[in-house]
N, C-alpha and C positions, 0 to 999 in steps of 0.2 A: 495709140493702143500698143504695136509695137515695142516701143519705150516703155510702159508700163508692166507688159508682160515680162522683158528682160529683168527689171528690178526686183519681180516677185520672184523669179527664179534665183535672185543671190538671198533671197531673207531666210530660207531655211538654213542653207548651209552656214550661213551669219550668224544664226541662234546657235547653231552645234559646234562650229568653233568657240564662240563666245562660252558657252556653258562647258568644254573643253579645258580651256585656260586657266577659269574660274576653279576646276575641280585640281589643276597642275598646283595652282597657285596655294590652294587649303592644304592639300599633299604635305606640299613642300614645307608648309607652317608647321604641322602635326609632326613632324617625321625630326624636323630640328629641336620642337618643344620636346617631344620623347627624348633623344642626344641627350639635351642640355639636362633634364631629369636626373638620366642617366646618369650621366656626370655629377652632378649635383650628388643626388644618393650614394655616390664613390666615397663622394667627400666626406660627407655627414654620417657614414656609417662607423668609422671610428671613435666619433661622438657620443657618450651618454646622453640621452636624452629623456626628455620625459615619459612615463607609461607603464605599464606592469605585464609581465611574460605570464603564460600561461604552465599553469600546472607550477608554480614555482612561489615560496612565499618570500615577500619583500618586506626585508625590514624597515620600519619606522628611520628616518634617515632626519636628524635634526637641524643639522650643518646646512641653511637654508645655500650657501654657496656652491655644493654638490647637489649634481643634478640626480634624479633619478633615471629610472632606465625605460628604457622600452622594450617590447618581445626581438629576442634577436630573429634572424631571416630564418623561417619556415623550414626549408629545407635542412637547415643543420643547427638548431639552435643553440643547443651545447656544445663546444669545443672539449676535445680530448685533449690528455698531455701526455707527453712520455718520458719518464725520468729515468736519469741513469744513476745509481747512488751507489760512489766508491766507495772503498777503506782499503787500509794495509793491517800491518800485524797490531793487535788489541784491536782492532777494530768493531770487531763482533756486536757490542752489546750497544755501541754507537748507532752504526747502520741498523741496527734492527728497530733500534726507537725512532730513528727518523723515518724508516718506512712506514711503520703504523702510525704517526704522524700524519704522515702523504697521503694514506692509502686512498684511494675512490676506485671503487668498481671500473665507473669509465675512463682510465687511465688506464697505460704500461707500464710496466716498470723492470729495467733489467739492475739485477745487482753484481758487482763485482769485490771479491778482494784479493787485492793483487798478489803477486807469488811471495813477497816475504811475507803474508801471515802464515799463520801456519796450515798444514793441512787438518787435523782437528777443527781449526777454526770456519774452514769452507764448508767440511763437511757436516760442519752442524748444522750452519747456513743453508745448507743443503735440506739438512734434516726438517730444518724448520718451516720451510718454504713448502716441503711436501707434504708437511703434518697438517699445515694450518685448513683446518674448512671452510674460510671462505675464499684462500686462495684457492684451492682445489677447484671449489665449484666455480667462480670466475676465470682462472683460467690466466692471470692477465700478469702475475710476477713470479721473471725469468731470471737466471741466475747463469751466468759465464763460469762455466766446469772448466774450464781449462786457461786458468789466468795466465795474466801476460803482468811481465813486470814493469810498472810504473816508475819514474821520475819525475818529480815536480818540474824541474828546471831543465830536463830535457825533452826530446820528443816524442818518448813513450806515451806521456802522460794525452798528449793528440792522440796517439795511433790506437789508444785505447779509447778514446773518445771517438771517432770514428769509427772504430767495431762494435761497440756498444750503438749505433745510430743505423749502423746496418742490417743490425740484431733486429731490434723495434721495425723499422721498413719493412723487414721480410714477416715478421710477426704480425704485424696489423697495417690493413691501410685504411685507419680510421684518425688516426691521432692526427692533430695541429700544432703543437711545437713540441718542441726537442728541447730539455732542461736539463744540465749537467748539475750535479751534486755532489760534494761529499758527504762522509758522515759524521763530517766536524758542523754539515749548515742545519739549521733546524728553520722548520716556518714560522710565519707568524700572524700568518691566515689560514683558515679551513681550507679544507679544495673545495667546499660548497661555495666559501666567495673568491676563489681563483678562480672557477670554472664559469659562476655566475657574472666577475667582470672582466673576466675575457671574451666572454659571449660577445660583447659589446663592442669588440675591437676586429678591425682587418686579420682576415686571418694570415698574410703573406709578410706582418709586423715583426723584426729581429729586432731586439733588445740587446743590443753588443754596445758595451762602454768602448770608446774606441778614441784615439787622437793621432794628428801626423805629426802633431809636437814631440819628436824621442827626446829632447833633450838630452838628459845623460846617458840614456838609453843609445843612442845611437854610438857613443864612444865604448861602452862598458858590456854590450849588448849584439846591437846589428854588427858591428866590425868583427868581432873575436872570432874564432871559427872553434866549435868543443864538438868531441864525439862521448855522445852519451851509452857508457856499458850495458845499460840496461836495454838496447838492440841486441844484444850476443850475448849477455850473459846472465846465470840463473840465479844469483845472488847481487844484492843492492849496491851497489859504487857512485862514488858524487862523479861526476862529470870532470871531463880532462879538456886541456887545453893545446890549442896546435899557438906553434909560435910565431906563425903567417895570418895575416887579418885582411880581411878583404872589405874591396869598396863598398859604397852603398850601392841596388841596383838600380838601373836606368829603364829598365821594361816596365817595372811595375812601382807602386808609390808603399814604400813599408807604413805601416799604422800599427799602435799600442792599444793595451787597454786591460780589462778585467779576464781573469781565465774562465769565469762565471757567465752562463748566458743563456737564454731564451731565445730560440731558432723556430723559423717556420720549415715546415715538413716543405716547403719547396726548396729553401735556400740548402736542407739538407740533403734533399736529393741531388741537386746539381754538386755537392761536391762530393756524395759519393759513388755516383753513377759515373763521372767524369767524361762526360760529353763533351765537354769543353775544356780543353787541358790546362787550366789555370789554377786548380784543386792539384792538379796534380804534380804539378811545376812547382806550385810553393810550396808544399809537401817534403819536396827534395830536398826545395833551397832552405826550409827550416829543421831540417834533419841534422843544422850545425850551427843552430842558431840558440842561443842561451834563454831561457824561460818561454820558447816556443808558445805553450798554452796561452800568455798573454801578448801574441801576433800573429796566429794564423788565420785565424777565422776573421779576426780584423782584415788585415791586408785583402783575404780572397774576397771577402764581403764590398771591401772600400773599390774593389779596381774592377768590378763587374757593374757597369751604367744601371741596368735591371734591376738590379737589386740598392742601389747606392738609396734609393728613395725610399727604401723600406726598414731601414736602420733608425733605430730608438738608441738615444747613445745614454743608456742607463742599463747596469745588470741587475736589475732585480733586487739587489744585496744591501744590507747594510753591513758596511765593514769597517772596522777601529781601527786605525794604525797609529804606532807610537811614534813618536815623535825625537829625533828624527827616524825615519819607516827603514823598518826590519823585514826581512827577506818573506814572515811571517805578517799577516796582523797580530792585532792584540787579542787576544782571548777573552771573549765576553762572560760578564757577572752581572749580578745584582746591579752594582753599582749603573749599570749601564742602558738597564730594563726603561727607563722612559726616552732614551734617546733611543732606541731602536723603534720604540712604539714612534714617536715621532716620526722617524723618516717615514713612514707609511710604508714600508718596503714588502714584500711579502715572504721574503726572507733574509735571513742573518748567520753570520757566520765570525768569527767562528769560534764552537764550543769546546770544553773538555767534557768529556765523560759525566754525567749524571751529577753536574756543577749545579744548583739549586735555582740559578735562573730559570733551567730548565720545567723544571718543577712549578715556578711561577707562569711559564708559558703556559705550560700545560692548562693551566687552573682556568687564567687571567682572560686568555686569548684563544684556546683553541678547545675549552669544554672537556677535557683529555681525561681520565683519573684511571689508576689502577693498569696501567699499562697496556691502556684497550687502544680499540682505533679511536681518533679524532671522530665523535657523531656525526654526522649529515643525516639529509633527508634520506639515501639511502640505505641506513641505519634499518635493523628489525629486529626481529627474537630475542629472548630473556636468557642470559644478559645483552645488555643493548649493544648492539652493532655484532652479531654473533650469526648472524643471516644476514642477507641479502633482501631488501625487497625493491623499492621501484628507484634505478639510481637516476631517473630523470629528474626527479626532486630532489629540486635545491631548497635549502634553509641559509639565505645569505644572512650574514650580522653584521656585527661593526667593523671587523674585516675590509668587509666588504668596500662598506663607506670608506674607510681609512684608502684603501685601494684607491678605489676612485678618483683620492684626490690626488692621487702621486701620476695617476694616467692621465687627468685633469692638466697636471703643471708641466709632462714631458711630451706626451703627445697630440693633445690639442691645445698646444700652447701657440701662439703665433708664430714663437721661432722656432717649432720644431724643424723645419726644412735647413736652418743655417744651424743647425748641430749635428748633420750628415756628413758623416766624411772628410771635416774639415781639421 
């Protein structure tokens, strides 16, 4: 009896361990199954996939090879953008057409024209900017009264990119990438299907064309050392040369590429916050470095690990060059209207002034007439696009589709990760 009594005394505590373990044990399943989800949905949210977004109409999509979309994530489903669109002297009637091109409510937009246009020409810009009612009542493009003087091939043409990015930061903190523009690019999709298929994409995604191949670049380029006048002085000068040329550096790894780019609002905080002195360091060291705008934001991009996985090594662009390549591209026409549409690109550059291509976009591709805004869903009042009403409606089109498949081939491609920084 003794014996007996002993044994009933371990069988309770036997049941409560056991039932214990068991509950450690489902825990532990559940909590790894959530992880790997986790994970999982990281991945897959870059991905178009199948489904339809609310509140937003989807075009008919024929191209069985593009996927459709699905609702992007609840809390933010539309992404903002924030464009900065230069010019210099003539610029005027360029940059104005490529705004009302761009324009979308849920966007920023800062404009600048640098110190050699004239003042007449700012301050029309000015005028224009104030007159318009639907800028007024939106609220949302800013204009730099006090220009700074540009150089393409030295490092104005950064320092102005950079103040313009600091402009938009202090302005909103709503927007998701940072777009540099001239007013030689023009689009070649709505913002209803930029906004509708970027929805679809990581929002912390940099689009910077980039390579560590200088090739001739590095003899013609990285070595020279030039101080550009346009840091000191008020009138335009090409760049000068020192008769001393320096090595390549050993801190950090130089990288090439496009001056054109698509930035996430983090990658552009971190260089103009400078938290970390790497932004600010190459900054210096490009201050005497010959066409800076195509290496800086490479290099500071390529040498910070954080960020190294979030580079798309595409800008955006489609661009001509002649053969063999001029400091310039080639000036697009007519002639060139189906290869632009081919690359899928959501923009092109670069134009002349009110060249008839133009004209053909206008019609062809972005719905445009009479010098109005581009329509979207957030299109109202008679005549069309002359109000404001609901800018969370989108109207994606073929745009759109065409988009897709260019996001389709660069970033969920299998090798996008071996086109990082290499």
């Amino acid at each position: 009896m003794g014996s007996l009594s002993m044994e009933k005394k371990w069988v309770l505590p036997l049941i409560i361990s056991s039932l214990f373990c068991v509950f450690l044990l489902v825990t532990s399943f559940n909590m790894g199954l959530i992880s790997s989800l986790h994970t999982i949905n990281s991945v897959l949210s870059i991905f178009p996939v199948r489904g339809a977004s609310v509140n937003q109409t989807i075009p008919v999509f024929v191209e069985s090879k593009i996927p459709q979309f699905v609702a992007p994530p609840a809390e933010k489903s539309i992404p903002r953008l924030a464009y900065l669109i230069s010019g210099s002297r003539g610029d005027l009637e360029k940059l104005w057409r490529t705004l009302l091109a761009l324009y979308h409510p849920l966007n920023q937009y800062v404009l600048h024209l640098d110190l050699e246009s004239s003042v007449e020409e700012r301050l029309e810009l000015a005028s224009r900017v104030e007159k318009n009612p639907v800028f007024v009542k939106v609220g949302n493009v800013h204009m730099i009264t006090k220009a700074n003087m540009v150089t393409y091939r030295g490092p104005t043409m950064v320092a102005n990119t950079l103040h313009a990015s600091a402009i938009l930061l202090k302005q909103s903190k709503e927007w998701d990438w940072f777009i540099n523009l001239s007013a030689s690019d023009y689009p070649l999709v709505t913002q209803d299907d930029l906004l509708f298929t970027f929805s679809m994409l990581k929002r912390d995604l940099n689009f910077v064309e980039h390579t560590s191949q200088l090739g001739w670049k590095e003899g013609q380029r990285a070595k020279p050392l030039i101080i550009d006048p346009g840091l000191y002085k008020s009138k335009k000068t090409d760049v000068f040369w020192a008769t001393e040329k320096r090595e390549l550096p050993t801190t950090f790894k130089l990288f090439t590429g496009s001056a054109w780019m698509v930035l996430s609002r983090s990658f552009v905080e971190f260089c103009i916050w400078g938290y970390d002195n790497l932004p600010r360091t190459l900054l210096m060291y490009y201050t005497n470095f010959i066409s800076s705008p195509e290496g800086y934001f490479q290099t500071v991009i390529c040498n910070v690990p954080e960020y190294v996985s979030t580079t798309v090594n595409h800008d955006m662009h489609y661009i001509a060059w002649d053969n063999p390549p001029r400091q310039h591209p080639h000036s697009l026409n007519l002639n060139d209207t189906s290869k632009m549409i081919a690359s899928n690109a959501p923009f092109a550059r670069k134009f002349k002034g009110d060249d008839p291509v133009l004209d053909k976009i206008d019609k062809e591709l972005l719905g445009r007439s009479n010098g109005s805004f581009t329509p979207g869903g957030w299109c109202s009042g008679k005549p069309k696009c002359s109000d404001v009403g609901n800018p969370n409606r989108l109207k994606p089109g073929q745009g759109a589709r065409r988009l897709a498949r260019l996001l389709a081939r660069i970033v969920s491609s299998p090798k996008f990760s071996q086109n990082q920084c290499k």
